[in-house]
C-alpha positions as CSV (number, residue, x, y, z in Angstrom):
1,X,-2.3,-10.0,-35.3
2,X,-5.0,-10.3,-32.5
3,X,-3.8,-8.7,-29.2
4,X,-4.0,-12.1,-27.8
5,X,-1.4,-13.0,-30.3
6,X,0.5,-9.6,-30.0
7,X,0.2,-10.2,-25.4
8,X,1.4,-13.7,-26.4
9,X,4.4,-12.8,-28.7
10,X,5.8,-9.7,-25.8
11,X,5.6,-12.3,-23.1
12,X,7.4,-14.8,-24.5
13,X,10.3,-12.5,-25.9
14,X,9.9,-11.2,-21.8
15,X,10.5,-13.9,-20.5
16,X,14.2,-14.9,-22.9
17,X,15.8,-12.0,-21.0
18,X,18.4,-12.3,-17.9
19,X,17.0,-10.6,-15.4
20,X,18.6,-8.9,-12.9
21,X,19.3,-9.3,-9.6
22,X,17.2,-6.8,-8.2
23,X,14.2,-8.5,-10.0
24,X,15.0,-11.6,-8.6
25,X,15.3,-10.7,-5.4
26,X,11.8,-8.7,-5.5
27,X,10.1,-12.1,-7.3
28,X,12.0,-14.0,-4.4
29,X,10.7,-11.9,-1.7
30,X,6.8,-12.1,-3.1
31,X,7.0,-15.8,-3.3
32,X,7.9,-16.3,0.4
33,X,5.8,-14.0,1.3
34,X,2.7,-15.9,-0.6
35,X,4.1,-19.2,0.8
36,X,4.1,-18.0,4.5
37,X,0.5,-16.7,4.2
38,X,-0.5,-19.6,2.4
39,X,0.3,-22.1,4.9
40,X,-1.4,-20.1,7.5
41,X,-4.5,-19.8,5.2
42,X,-4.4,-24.0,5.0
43,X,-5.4,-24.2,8.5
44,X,-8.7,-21.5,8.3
45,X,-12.1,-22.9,8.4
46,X,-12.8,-21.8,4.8
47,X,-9.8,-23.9,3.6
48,X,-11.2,-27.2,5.8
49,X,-14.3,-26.6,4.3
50,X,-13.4,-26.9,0.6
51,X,-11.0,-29.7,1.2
52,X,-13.9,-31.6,2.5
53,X,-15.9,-30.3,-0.8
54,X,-12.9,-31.5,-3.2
55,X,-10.5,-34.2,-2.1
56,X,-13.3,-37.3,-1.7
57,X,-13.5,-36.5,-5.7
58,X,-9.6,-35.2,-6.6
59,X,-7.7,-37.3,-8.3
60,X,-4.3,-38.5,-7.1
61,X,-1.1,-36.4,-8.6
62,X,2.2,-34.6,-7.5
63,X,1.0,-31.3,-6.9
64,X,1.5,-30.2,-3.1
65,X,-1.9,-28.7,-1.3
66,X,0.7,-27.0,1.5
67,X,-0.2,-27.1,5.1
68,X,-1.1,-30.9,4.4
69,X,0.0,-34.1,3.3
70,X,-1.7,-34.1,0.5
71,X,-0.8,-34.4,-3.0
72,X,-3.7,-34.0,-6.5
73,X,-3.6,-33.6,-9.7
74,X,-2.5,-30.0,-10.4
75,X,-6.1,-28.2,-10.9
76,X,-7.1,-29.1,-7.8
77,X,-4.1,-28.5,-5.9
78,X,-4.3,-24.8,-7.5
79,X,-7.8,-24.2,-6.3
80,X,-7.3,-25.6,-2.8
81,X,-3.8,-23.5,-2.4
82,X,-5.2,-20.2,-4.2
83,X,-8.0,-20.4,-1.9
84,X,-5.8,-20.7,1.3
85,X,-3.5,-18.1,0.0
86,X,-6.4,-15.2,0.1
87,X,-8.2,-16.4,2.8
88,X,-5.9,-14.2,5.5
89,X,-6.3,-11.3,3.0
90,X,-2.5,-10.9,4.1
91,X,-0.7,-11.3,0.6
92,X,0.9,-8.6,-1.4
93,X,-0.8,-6.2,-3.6
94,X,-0.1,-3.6,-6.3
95,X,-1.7,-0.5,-7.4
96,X,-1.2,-1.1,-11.2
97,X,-3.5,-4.0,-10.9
98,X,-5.7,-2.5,-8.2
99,X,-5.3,-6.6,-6.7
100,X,-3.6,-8.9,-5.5
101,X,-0.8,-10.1,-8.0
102,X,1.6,-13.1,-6.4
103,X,-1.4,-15.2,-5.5
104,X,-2.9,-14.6,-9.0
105,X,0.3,-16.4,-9.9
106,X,2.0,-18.8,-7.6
107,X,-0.7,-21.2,-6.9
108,X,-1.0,-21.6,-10.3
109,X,2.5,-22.3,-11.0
110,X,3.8,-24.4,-8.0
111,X,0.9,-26.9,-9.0
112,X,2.2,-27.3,-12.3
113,X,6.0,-27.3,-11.1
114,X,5.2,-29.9,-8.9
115,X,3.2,-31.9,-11.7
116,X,6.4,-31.7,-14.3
117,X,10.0,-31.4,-11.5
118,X,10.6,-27.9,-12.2
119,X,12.1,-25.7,-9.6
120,X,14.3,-22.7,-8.7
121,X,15.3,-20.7,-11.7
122,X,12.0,-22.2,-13.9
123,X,9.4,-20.6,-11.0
124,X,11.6,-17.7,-10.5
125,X,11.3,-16.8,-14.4
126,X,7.8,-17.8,-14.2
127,X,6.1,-15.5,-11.3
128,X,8.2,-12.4,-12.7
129,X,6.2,-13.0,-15.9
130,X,3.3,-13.5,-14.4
131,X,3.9,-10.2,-12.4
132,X,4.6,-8.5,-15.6
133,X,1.5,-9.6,-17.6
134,X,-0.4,-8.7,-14.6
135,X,0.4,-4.8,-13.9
136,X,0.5,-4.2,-17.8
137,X,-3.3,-6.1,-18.2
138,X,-3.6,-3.8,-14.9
139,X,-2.9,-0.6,-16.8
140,X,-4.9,-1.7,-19.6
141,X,-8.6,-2.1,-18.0
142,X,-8.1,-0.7,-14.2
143,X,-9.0,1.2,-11.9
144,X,-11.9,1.3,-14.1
145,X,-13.2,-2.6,-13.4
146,X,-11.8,-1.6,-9.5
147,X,-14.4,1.2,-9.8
148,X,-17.2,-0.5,-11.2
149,X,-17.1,-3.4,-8.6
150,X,-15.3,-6.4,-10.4
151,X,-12.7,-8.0,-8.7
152,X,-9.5,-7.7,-10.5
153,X,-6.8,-9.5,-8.2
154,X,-9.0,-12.6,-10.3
155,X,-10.6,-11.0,-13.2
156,X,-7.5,-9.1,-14.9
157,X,-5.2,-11.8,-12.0
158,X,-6.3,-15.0,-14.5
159,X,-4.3,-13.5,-17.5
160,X,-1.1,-13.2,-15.2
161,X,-1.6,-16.9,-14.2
162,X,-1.9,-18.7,-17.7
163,X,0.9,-15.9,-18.7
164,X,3.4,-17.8,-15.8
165,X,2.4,-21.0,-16.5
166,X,2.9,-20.7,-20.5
167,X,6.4,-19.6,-19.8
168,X,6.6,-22.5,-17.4
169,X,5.9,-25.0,-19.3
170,X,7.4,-23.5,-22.8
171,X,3.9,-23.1,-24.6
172,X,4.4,-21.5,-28.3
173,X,3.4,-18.6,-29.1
174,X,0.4,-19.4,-30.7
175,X,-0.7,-22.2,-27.6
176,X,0.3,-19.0,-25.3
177,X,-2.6,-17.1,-27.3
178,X,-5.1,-19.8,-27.2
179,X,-4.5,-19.9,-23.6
180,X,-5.1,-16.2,-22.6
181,X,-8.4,-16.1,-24.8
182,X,-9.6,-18.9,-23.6
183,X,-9.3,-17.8,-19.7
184,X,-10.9,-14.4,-21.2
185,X,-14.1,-16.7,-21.2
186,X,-13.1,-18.3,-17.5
187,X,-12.5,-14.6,-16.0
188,X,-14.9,-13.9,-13.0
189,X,-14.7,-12.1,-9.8
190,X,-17.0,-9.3,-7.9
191,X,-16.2,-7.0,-4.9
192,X,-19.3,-7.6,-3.5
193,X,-18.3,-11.4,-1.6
194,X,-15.3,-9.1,0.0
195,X,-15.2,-10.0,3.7
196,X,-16.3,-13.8,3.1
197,X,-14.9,-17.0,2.2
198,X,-16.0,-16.8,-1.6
199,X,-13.5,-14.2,-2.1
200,X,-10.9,-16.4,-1.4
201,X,-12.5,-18.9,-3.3
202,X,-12.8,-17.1,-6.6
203,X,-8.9,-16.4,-6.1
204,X,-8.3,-20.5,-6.1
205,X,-11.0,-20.8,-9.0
206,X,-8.5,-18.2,-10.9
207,X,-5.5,-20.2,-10.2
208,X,-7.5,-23.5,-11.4
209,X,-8.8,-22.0,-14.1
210,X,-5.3,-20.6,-15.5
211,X,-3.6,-24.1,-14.9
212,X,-6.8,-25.5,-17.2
213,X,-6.5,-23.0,-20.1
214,X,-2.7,-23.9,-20.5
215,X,-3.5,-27.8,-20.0
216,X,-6.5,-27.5,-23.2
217,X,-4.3,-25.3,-25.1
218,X,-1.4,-27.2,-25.2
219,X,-4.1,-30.1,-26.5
220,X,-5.3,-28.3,-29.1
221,X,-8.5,-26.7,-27.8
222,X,-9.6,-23.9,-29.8
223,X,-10.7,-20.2,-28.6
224,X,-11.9,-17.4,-30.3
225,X,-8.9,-15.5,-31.9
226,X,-10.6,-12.0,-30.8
227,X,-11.7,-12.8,-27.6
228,X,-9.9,-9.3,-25.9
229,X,-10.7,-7.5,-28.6
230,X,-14.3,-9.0,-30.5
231,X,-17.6,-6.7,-30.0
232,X,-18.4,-9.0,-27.7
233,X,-15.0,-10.2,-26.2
234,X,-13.5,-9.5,-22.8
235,X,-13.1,-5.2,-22.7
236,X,-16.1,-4.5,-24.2
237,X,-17.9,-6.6,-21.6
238,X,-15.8,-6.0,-18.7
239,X,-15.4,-2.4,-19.7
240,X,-16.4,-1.0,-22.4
241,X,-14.4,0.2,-25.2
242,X,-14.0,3.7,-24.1
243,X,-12.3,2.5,-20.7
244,X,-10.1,0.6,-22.2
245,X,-6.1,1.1,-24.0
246,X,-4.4,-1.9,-24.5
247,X,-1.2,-0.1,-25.8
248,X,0.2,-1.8,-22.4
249,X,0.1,-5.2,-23.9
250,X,0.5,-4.6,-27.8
251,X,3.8,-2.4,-27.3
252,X,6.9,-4.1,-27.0
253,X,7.8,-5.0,-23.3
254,X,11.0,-3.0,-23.3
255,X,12.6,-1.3,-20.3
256,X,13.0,-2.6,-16.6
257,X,10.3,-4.6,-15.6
258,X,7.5,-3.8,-14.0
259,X,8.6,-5.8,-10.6
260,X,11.4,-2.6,-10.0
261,X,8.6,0.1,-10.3
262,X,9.6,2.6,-8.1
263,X,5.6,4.4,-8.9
264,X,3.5,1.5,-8.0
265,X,5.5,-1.1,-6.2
266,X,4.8,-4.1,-4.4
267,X,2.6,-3.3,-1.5
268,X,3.9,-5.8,1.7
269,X,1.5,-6.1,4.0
270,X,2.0,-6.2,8.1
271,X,-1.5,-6.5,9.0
272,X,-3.6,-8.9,7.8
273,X,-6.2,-6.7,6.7
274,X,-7.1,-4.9,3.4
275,X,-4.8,-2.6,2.3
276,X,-6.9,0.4,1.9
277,X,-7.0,0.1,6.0
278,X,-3.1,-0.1,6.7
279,X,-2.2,3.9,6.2
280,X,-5.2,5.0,8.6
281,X,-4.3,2.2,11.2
282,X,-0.6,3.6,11.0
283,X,-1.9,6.8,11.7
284,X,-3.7,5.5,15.2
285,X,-1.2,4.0,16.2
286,X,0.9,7.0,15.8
287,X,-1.4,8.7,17.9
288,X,-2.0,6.2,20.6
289,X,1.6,6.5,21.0
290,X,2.3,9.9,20.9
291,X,-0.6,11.1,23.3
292,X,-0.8,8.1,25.4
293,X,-4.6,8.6,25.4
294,X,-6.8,5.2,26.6
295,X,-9.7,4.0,24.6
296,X,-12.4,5.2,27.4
297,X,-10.8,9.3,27.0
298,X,-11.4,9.0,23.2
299,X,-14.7,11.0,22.0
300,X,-14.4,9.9,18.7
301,X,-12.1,9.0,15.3
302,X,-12.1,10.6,12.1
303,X,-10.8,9.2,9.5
304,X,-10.2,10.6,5.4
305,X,-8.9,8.1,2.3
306,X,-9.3,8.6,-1.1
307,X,-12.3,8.4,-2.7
308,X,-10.9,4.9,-4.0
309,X,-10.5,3.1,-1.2
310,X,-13.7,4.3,0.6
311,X,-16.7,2.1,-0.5
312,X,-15.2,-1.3,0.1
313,X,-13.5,-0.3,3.9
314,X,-17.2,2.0,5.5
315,X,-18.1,-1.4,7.2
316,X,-19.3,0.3,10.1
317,X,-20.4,-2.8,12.1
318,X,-18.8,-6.1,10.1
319,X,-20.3,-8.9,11.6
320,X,-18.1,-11.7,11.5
321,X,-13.9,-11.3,12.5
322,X,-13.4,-12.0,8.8
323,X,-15.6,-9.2,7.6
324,X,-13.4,-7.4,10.5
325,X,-11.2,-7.1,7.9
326,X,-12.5,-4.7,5.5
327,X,-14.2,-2.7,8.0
328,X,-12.1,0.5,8.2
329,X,-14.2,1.2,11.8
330,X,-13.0,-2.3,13.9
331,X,-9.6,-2.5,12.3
332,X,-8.9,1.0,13.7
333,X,-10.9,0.5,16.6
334,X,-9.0,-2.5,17.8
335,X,-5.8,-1.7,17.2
336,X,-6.0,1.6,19.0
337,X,-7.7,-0.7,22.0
338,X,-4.6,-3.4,21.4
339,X,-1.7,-1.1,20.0
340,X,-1.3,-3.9,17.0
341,X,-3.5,-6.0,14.8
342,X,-2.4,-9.7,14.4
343,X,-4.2,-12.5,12.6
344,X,-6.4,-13.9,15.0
345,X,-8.1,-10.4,15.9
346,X,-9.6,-11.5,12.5
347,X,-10.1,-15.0,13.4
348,X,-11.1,-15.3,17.5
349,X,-14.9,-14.1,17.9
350,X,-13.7,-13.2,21.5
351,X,-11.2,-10.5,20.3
352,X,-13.5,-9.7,17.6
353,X,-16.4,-8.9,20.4
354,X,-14.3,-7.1,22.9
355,X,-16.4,-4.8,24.6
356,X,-13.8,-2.0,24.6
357,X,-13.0,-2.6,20.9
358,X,-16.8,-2.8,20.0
359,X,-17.7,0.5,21.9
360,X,-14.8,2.7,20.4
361,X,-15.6,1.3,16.6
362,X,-18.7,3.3,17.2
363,X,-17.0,6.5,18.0
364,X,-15.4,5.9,14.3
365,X,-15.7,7.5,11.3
366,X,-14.8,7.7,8.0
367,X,-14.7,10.0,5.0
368,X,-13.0,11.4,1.8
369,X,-10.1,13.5,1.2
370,X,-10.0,15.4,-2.4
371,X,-6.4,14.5,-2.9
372,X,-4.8,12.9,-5.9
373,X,-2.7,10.4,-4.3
374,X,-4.8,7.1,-3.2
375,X,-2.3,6.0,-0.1
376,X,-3.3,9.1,1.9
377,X,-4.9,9.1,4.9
378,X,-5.9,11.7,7.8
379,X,-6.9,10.7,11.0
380,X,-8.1,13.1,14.0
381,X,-8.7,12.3,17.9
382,X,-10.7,14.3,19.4
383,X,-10.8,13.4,23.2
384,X,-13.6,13.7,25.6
385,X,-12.5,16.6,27.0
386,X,-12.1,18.4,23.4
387,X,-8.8,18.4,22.5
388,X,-8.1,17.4,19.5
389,X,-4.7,15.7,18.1
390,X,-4.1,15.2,14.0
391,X,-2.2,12.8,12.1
392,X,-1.3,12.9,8.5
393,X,-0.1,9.4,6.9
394,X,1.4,9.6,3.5
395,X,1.5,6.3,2.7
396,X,1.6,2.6,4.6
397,X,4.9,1.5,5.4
398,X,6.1,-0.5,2.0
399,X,3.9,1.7,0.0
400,X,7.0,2.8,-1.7
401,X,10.7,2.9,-1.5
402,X,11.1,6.1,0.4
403,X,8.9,4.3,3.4
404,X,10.3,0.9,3.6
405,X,9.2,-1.9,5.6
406,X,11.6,-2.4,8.4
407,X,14.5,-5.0,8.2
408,X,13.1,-8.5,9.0
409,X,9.4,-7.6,9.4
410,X,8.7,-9.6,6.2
411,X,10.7,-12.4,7.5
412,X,9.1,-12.5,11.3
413,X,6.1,-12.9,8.9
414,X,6.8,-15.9,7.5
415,X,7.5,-17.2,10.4
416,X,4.6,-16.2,12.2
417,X,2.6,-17.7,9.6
418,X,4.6,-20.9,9.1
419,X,4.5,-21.8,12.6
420,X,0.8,-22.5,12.5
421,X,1.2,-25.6,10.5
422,X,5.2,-26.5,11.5
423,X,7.5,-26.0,14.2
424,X,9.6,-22.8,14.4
425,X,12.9,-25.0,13.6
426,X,10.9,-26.4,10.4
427,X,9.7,-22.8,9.6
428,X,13.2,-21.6,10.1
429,X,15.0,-24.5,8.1
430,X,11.7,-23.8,5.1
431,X,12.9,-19.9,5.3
432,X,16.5,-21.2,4.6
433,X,15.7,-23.3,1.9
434,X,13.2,-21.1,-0.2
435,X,15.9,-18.1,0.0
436,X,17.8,-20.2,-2.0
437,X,15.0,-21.0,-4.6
438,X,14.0,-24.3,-3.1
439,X,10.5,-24.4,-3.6
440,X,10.6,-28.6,-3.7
């Protein structure tokens, strides 16, 4: 059997199981946290801008593009929400994937639970196989793609998306396969647009693009039975065969799923910049706090990740408040200057240009620690007078379950997020609803 067909046959059997609580609550949890982020995304310049790109030629339909009134045909509404969902570069993340998993998923499948009345239990079951397929295809081709500059929240992402949607909508096991090698040809994504709009953008193509493979398959449409696996099929190009084990996808999907991973969990985040950045900003803001030191006493910043995380976060000087975002040096920078980060210092160009922030980014620097784990982070203040104070950061807050995220951060976030599209008693009364797997 091809592993197509082998991926195709462990999903489905996945996905006939009773999962637990636990899992439901962690699937629950992701998808209000996409939701909130994705209506705050609706309202950004680069979702306006595609809108205006692709609703004069959408068709009509039932799928929701959320922050609007607006309701297409399900591919469109999956690009136009995927997009808005990664435009904040505030959604969750996991280490197994080295992406972003839930909107790999949920844009995909809310537009096609809109298109056919499914709700509740059917998304629930849907993003939790989605969230499986994506850490195992995770473990199967990253961190090497990560490391050689793909994308893989979209590239290894798509896979997890035509995974959820299969299960959605009941595909067979052989219409499941067709699907996954036929996104295998539709897979695309590089790490070089981070810090602009297309990155976004390639997240909603994903989403599209995983609602379309489902859609032909389900007609019919014929793919290449090999395409993971052929000469010329989706490792060897992406990766090569020696950085490649697929034993993630052919074994048989025993054990507690992936979504309980106590190893690599579901990364939360607080700020709404990359990931790499939230450990090193924790460790500032320890800092600030502990010496009380102003930003015009500060000499300079030094700052040590792992090796990983380094190339896409030395933005020394990003020149827009969306490239703020991956730049290690203004993230760091301004929240020492403001003792938080919140969305619009990635938004308002006057925040962005603050003189204060702008001078002490270029007392900041960055470099590489030789340790193992990829959460770590050192930070050192040396003041202008020479003293020096040293903070050590295992991990962000979330990173795992001995460092939790405090009780009702994630749902401040919501609200925070829904409130830039609705009132805070409709954002309150939407919280309500969607912790009782309302998604309607």
């Amino acid at each position: 059997m091809s592993i197509a067909g082998q991926l195709a046959a462990n999903l489905l059997r996945f996905s006939q199981q009773s999962f637990s609580p636990a899992a439901r609550e962690q699937a629950r949890t992701a998808i209000i946290d996409t939701l909130g982020v994705t209506l705050a995304g609706g309202v950004q310049d680069g979702a306006e801008k595609l809108r205006r790109v692709i609703v004069p030629s959408a068709a009509t339909g039932n799928s929701r593009v959320f922050g609007t009134d607006l309701r297409l045909n399900a591919l469109d509404a999956a690009l136009l929400n995927g997009t808005s969902s990664h435009l904040l570069d505030y959604d969750d993340s996991n280490s197994w994937l080295h992406g972003h998993i839930s909107v790999a998923v949920l844009p995909a499948v809310l537009a096609l639970a809109d298109e056919h009345a499914l709700n509740g239990e059917a998304i629930i079951r849907a993003y939790l196989c989605g969230y499986e397929t994506a850490v195992r295809m995770g473990k199967a081709v990253s961190p090497f793609q990560y490391r050689h500059g793909w994308h893989p929240t979209t590239t290894v992402g798509i896979f997890a998306g035509v995974a959820a949607c299969a299960v959605l909508l009941d595909l067979t096991p052989e219409h499941t396969a067709t699907a996954l090698s036929i996104c295998a040809s539709l897979a695309s994504g590089i790490k070089s647009n981070f810090g602009s709009q297309t990155k976004a953008l390639v997240v909603g193509q994903a989403a599209r693009s995983a609602v379309m493979a489902v859609q032909l398959a389900r007609e019919g449409f014929s793919a290449g039975q090999t395409a993971l696996e052929h000469h010329h099929g989706y490792f060897n190009v992406f990766n090569g065969s020696e950085n490649v084990d697929p034993a993630a996808l052919t074994e048989r999907w025993d054990g507690t799923p992936y979504i309980l991973d106590t190893e690599k969990s579901n990364n939360f985040k607080y700020f709404s910049c990359c990931y790499a950045i939230l450990s090193p900003v924790d460790g500032v803001l320890a800092l600030r706090k502990q010496t009380g030191l102003k930003p015009e006493q500060i000499e300079r910043i030094e700052v040590q990740v792992h090796p990983i995380r380094f190339p896409h976060i030395n933005i020394p000087q990003p020149e827009t408040p969306l490239a703020g975002k991956f730049s290690l040096h203004y993230c760091v920078a301004r929240a020492f200057v403001a003792g938080t980060l919140t969305l619009d210092d990635f938004i308002d160009t006057a925040r962005f240009a603050d003189p204060a922030t702008q001078s002490l980014m270029h007392k900041v620097t960055l470099g590489c620690h030789d340790e193992a784990t990829t959460h770590r982070a050192y930070v050192t203040l040396t003041t202008t007078d020479g003293r020096q104070f040293q903070q050590a950061i295992a991990g962000a807050r979330g990173s795992s379950p001995d460092n939790p995220l405090a009780e009702g951060v994630l749902a401040q976030k919501f609200i925070d997020c829904a409130t830039r599209v609705m009132s805070a008693e409709d954002a309150q009364a939407l919280y309500a609803r969607l912790l009782q797997d309302d998604y309607r």
